[in-house]
C-alpha positions as CSV (number, residue, x, y, z in Angstrom):
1,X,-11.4,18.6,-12.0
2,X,-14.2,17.3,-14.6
3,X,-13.9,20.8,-16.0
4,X,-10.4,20.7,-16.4
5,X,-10.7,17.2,-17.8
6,X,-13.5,18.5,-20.4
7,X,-10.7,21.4,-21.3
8,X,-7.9,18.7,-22.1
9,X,-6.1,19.2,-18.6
10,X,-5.2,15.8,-17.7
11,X,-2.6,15.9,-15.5
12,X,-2.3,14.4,-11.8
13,X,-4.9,15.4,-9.4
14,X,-3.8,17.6,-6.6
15,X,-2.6,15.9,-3.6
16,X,-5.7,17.6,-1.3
17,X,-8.1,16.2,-4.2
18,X,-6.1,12.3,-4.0
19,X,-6.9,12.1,0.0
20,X,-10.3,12.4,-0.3
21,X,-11.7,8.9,-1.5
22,X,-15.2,10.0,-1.8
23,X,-14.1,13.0,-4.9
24,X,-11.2,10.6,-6.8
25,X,-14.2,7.9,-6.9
26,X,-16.4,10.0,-8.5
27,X,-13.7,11.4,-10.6
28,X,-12.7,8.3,-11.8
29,X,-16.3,6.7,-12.5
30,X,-17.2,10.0,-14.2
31,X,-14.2,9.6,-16.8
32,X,-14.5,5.6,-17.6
33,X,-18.1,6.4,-18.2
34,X,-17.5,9.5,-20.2
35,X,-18.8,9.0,-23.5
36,X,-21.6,6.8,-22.4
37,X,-22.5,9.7,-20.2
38,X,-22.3,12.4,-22.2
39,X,-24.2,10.2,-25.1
40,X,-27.2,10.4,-22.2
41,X,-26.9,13.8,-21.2
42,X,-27.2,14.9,-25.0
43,X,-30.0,12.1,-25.7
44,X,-31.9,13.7,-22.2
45,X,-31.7,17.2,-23.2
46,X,-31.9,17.0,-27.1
47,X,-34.6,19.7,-27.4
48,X,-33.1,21.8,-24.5
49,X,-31.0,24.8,-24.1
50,X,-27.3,24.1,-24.3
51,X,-25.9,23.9,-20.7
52,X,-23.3,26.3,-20.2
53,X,-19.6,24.7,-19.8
54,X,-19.4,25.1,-15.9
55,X,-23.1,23.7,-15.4
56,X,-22.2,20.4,-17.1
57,X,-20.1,18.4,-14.5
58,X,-23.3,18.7,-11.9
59,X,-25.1,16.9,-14.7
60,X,-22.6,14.1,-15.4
61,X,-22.7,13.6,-11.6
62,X,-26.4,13.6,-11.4
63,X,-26.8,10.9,-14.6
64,X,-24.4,8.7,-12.8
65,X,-26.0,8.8,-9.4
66,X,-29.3,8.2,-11.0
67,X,-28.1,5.4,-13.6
68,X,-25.4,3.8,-11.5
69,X,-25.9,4.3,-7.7
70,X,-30.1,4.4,-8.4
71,X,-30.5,7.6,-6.4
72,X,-33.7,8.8,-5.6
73,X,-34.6,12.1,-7.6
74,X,-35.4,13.6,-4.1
75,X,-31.8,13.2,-3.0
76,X,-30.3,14.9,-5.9
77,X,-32.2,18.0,-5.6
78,X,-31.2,18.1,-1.6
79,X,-27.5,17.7,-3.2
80,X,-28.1,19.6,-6.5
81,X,-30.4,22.5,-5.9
82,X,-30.1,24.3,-9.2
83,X,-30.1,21.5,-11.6
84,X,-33.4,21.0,-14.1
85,X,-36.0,18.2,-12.9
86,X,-36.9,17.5,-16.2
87,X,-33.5,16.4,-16.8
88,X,-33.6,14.4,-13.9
89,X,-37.0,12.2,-14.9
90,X,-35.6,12.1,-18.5
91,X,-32.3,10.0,-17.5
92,X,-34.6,8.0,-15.1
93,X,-36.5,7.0,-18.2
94,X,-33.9,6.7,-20.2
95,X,-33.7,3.8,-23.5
96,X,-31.2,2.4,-24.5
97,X,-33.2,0.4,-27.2
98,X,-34.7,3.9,-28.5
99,X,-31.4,5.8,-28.1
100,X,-29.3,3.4,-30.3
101,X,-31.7,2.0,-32.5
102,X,-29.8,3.1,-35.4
103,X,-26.7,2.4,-34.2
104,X,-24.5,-0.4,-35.4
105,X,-22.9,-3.1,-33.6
106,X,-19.8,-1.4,-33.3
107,X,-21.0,1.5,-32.0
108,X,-23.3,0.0,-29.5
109,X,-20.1,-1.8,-27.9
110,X,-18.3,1.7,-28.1
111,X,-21.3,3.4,-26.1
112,X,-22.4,0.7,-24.2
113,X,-18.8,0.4,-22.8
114,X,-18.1,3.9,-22.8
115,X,-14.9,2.6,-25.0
116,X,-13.1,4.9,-27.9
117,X,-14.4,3.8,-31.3
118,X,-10.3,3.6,-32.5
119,X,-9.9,1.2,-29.3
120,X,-12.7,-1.2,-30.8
121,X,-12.0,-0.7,-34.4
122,X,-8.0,-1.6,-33.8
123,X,-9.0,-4.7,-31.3
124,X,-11.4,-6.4,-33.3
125,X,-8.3,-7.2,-35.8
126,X,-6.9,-9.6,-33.3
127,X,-9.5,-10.4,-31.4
128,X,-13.7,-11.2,-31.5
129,X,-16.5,-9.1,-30.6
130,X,-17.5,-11.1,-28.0
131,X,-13.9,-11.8,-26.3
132,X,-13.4,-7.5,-26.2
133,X,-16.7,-7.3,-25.0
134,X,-15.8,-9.3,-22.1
135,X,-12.2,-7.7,-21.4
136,X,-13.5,-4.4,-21.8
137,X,-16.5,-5.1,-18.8
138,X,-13.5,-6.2,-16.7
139,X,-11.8,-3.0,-17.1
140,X,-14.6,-0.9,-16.6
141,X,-15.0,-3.1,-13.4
142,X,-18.4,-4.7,-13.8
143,X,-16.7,-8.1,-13.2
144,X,-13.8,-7.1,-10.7
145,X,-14.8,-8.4,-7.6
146,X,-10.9,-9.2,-6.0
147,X,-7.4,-8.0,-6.5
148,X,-4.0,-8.6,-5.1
149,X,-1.8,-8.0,-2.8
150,X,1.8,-9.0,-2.8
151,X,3.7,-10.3,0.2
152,X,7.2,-8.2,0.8
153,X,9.8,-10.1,2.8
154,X,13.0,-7.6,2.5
155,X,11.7,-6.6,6.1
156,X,12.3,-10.2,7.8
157,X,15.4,-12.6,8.0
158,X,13.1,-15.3,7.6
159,X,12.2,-16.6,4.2
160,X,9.1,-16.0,2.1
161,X,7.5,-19.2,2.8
162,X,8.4,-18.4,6.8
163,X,6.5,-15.1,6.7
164,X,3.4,-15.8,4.9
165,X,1.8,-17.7,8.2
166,X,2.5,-14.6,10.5
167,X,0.5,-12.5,7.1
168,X,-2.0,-15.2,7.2
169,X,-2.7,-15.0,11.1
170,X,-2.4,-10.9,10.3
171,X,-5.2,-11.0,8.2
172,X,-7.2,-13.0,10.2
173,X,-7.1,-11.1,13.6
174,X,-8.4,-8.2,11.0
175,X,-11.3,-10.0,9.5
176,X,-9.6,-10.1,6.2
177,X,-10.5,-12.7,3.7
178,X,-8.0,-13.9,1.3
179,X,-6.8,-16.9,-0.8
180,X,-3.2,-17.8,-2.1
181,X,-2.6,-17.4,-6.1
182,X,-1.8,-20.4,-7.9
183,X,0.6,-19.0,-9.7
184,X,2.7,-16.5,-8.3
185,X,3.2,-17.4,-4.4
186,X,3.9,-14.0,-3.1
187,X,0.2,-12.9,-4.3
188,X,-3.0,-13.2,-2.0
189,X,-6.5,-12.5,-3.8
190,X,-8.6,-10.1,-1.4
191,X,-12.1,-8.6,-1.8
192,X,-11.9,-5.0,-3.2
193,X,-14.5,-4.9,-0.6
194,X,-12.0,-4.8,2.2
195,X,-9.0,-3.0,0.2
196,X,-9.2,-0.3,2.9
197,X,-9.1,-3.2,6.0
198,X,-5.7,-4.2,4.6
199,X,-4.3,-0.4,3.9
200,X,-4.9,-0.3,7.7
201,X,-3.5,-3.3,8.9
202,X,-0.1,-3.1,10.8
203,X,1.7,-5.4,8.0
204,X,0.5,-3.3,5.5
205,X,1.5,0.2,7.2
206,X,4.8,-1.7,8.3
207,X,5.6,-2.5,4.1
208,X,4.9,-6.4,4.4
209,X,2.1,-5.9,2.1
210,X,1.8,-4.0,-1.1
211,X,-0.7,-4.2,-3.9
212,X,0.3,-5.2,-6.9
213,X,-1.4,-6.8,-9.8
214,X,-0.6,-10.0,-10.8
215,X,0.4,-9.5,-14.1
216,X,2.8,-6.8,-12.7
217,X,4.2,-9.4,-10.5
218,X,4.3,-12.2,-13.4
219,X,6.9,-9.8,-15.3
220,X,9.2,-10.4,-12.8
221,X,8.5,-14.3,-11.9
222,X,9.2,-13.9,-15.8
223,X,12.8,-12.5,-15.5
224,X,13.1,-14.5,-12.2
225,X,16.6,-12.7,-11.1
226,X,19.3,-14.1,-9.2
227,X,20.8,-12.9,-6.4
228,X,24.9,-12.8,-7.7
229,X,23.0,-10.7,-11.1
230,X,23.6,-7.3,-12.3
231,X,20.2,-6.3,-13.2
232,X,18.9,-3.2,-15.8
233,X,15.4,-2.0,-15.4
234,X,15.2,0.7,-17.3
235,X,11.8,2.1,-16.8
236,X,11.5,1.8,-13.1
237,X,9.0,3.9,-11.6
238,X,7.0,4.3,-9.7
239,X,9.3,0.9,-8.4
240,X,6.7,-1.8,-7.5
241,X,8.3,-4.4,-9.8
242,X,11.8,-3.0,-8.8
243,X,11.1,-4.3,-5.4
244,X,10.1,-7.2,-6.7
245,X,12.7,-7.7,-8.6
246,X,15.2,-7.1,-5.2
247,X,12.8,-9.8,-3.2
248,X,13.6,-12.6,-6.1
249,X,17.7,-11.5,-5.0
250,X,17.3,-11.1,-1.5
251,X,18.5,-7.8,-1.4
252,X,21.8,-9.0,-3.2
253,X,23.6,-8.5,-6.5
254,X,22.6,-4.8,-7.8
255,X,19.5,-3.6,-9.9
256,X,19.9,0.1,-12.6
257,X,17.1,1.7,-12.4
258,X,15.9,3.9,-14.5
259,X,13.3,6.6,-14.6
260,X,13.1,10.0,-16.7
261,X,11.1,12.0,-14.5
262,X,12.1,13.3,-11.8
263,X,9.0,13.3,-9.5
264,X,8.6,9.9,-10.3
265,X,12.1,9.0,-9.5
266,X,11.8,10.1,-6.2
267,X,8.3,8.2,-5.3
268,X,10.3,5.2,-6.6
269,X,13.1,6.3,-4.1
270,X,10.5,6.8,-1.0
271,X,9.2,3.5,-2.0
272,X,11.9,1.6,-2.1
273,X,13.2,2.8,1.2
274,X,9.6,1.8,2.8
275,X,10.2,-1.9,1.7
276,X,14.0,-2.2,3.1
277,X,15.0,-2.5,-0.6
278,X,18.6,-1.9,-0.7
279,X,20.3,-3.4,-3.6
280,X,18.6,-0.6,-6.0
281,X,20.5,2.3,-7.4
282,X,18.0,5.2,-9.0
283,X,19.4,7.3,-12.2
284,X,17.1,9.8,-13.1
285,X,18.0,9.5,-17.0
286,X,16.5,9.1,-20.3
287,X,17.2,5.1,-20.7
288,X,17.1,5.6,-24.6
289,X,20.6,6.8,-24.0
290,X,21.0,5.3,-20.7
291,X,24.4,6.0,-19.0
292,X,26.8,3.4,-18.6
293,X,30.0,3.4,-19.3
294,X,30.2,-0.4,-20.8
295,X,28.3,-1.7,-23.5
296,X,26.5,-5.4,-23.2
297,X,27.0,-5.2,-19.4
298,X,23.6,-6.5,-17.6
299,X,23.0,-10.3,-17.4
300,X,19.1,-9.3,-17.3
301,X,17.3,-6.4,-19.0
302,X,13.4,-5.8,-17.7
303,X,11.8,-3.2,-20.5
304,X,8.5,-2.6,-18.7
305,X,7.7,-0.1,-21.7
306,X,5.7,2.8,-21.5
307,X,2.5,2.5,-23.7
308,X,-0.6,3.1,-24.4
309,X,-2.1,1.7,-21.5
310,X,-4.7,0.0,-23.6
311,X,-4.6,-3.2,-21.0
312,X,-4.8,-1.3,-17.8
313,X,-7.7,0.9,-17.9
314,X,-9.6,-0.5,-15.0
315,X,-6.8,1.8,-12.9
316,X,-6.1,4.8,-14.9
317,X,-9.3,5.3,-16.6
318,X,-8.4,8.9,-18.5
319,X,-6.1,6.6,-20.5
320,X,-9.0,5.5,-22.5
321,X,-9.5,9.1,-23.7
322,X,-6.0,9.2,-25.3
323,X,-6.5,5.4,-27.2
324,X,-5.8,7.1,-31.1
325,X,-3.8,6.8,-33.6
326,X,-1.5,9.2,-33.0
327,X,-0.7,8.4,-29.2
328,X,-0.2,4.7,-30.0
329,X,2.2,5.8,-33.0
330,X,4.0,8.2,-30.3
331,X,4.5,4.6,-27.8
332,X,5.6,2.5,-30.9
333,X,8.6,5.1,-31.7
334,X,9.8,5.4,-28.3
335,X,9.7,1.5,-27.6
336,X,11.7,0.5,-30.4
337,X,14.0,3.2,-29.5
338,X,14.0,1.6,-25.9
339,X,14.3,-2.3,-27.4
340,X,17.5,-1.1,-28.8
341,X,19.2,-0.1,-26.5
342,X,18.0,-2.8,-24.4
343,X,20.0,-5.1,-26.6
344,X,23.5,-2.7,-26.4
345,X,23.2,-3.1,-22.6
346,X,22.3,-6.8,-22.4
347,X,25.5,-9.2,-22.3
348,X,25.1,-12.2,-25.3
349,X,23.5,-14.6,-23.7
350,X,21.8,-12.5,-21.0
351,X,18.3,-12.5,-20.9
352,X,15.4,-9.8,-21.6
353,X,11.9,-9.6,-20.7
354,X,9.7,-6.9,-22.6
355,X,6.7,-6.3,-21.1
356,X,4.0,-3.9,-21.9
357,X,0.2,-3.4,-20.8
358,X,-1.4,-2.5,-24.0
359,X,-3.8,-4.7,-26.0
360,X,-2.3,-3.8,-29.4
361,X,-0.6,-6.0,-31.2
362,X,1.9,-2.8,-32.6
363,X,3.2,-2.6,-28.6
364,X,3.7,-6.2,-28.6
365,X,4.0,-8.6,-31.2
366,X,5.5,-6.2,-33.8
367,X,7.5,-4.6,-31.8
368,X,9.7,-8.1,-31.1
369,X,9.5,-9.1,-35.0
370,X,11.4,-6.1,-35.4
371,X,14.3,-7.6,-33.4
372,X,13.6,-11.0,-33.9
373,X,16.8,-12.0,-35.8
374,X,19.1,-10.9,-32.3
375,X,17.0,-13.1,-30.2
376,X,16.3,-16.8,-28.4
377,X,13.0,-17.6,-27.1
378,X,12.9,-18.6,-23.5
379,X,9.6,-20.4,-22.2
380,X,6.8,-18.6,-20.5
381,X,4.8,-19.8,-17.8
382,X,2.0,-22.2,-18.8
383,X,-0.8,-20.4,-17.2
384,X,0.0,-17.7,-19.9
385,X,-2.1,-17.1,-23.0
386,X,-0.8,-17.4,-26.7
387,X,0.2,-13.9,-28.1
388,X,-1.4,-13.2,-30.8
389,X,-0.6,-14.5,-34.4
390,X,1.1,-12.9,-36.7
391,X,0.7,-14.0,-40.5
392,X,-0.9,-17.2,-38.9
393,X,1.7,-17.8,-36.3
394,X,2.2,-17.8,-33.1
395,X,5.9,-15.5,-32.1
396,X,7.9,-17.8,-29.5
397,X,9.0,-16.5,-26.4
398,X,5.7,-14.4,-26.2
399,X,2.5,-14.4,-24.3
400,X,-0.3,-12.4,-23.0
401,X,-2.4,-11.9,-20.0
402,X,-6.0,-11.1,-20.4
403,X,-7.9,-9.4,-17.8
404,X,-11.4,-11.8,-18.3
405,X,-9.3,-14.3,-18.2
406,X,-6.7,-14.2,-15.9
407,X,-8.0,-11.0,-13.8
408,X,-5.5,-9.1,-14.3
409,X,-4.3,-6.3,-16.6
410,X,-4.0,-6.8,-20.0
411,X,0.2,-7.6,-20.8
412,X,2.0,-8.4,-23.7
413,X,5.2,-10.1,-22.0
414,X,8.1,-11.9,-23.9
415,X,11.3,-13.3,-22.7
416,X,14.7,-14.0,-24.6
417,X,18.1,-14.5,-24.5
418,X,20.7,-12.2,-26.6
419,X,21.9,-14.0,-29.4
420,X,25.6,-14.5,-29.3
């Protein structure tokens, strides 16, 4: 897979390859750490024969055993027969003080974090050194110690607040540590430690529980539905915050959503089903021209937007190997598109909540100046961060969710209603 990675094949892993844990960890660690590794593969064997192309994944593997799990030498020649043990004692000696002495401070961060130069270079416009330093180590996972689980009650008669001590007591009898958020109630903080305890616990298997992050789940304590609504989300999959959405309306009213692949439409239908969500119709449709016969119809619009991805690294990690110029140009065309007709399908006065998970201020910010004159800010939550300002102000309606300091992804979110 690193091969096909190293040859620009990045699509999903195979589904034999995404049940073993041990290979998608490696995987994954491997590609967040990709440039940094390479930089000390290339630094270790500077005076060395070039290593052919299918030689080189043993190496990345090797340098990341040695530099990040501290394995023995001895234990990677047991695992790695045929690989050079001068290599080996070279990354084991390894500086970083001799290695980027004539670096700048830029492209220390960029190395040191194993972060696109572009990524850097575009962030520090909006934000300091030291403050992308810190969100950047939080989505490489150096400070991710917990993450969240969301409680799902479309399985119960009872209430939310009737369930959660029958989760509690749940998580308990399984050894399970957890605390309530502040913020959003149906969210527990666990130990990443004990992920796999709660993907085994009967609640879990059952579709009581479901992780979700929190700034997923904020989007939709953002819209905050109501059961009598008709509801457009018009880039659904792969459905976590549709089911959230249908929890907020107790399975009443009806939710559009939308999705343009079709793979992805149906794990959105298999999920849904799993969490007794039934208030959801799927259209497997391009929702730049979405399909409904009326115009300004919904009383609520979500546009969860694709993007860059530039906020949510810490789970999709080969994302950071697309952060350019050209891919975040590609995202700002299509949302605007998307906003659009987000506005022909949202009744005046109905509200819209645009949400993206990108750091850049182009899939955020920009994008809602653009419409600006057809909108009403709404408040956000308080625990929110400002967005960004723009020409020395702050845009209304708008926040953002950082992962040091919320521990979450990074979001843009804004919420509005349709100007009459």
């Amino acid at each position: 897979m690193i091969l096909k990675f190293i040859n620009g094949e990045t699509r999903s892993l195979p589904l034999k390859i995404r049940k073993n844990p041990e290979i998608i960890h490696y995987y994954n660690e491997i590609i967040r750490f990709w440039n940094k590794l390479n930089f000390i593969i290339k630094s270790s064997l500077k005076y060395s024969k070039p290593l052919e192309i299918d030689q080189y994944p043993k190496y990345l593997y090797a340098a990341f055993k040695i530099l990040w799990e501290h394995t023995s030498e001895k234990n990677i020649l047991i695992e790695l027969k045929d690989i050079d043990r001068k290599f080996l004692k070279k990354v084991r000696t390894f500086s970083w003080d001799k290695a980027l002495k004539h670096k700048n401070q830029r492209e220390k961060l960029s190395i040191l974090t194993a972060t696109p130069s572009f990524m850097i270079e575009h962030l520090l416009t909006v934000m300091n050194l030291e403050f992308l330093k810190t969100n950047i180590e939080f989505m490489n996972g150096l400070n991710n110690i917990e993450i969240t689980v969301r409680i799902n009650n479309l399985l119960e008669k009872s209430n939310l607040q009737n369930l959660i001590p029958h989760i509690k007591e749940s998580l308990k009898q399984d050894k399970i540590e957890f605390i309530e958020d502040l913020n959003v109630p149906e969210l527990l903080w666990i130990p990443i430690s004990q992920k796999n305890k709660v993907i085994k616990n009967q609640l879990y298997q059952k579709g009581n529980l479901i992780f979700q992050d929190k700034a997923s789940a904020a989007v939709i304590q953002v819209l905050s539905p109501k059961k009598e609504e008709k509801v457009c989300d018009m880039c659904a999959a792969p459905g976590i915050k549709t089911s959230l959405i249908a929890q907020y309306m107790n399975n009443k009213g009806y939710i559009i959503a939308g999705e343009f692949l079709p793979e992805r439409a149906e794990i959105m239908r298999l999920l849904l089903n799993k969490l007794n969500v039934s208030n959801v119709y799927i259209l497997n449709t391009d929702s730049i021209v979405f399909p409904i016969r009326f115009q300004e119809y919904f009383d609520c619009v979500l546009l969860d937007a694709p993007c860059t991805g530039s906020g949510a690294l810490l789970a999709t990690p080969e994302l950071k190997w697309r952060q350019n110029r050209g891919f975040l140009q590609q995202n700002i065309i299509l949302q605007k598109k998307l906003l659009e007709n987000a506005l022909n399908l949202l009744k005046p006065d109905g509200v819209l909540v645009y949400s993206t998970c990108s750091l850049y201020p182009e899939e955020g910010e920009y994008q809602i100046l653009e419409f600006v004159d057809h909108l009403k800010p709404l408040d956000l939550p308080n625990w929110f961060s400002p967005s960004y300002k723009i020409n020395d102000k702050f845009i209304q309606g708008t926040g953002r969710l950082f992962p040091s300091i919320h521990h979450t992804q990074g979001f843009f979110i804004g919420k509005f209603k349709k100007k009459v």
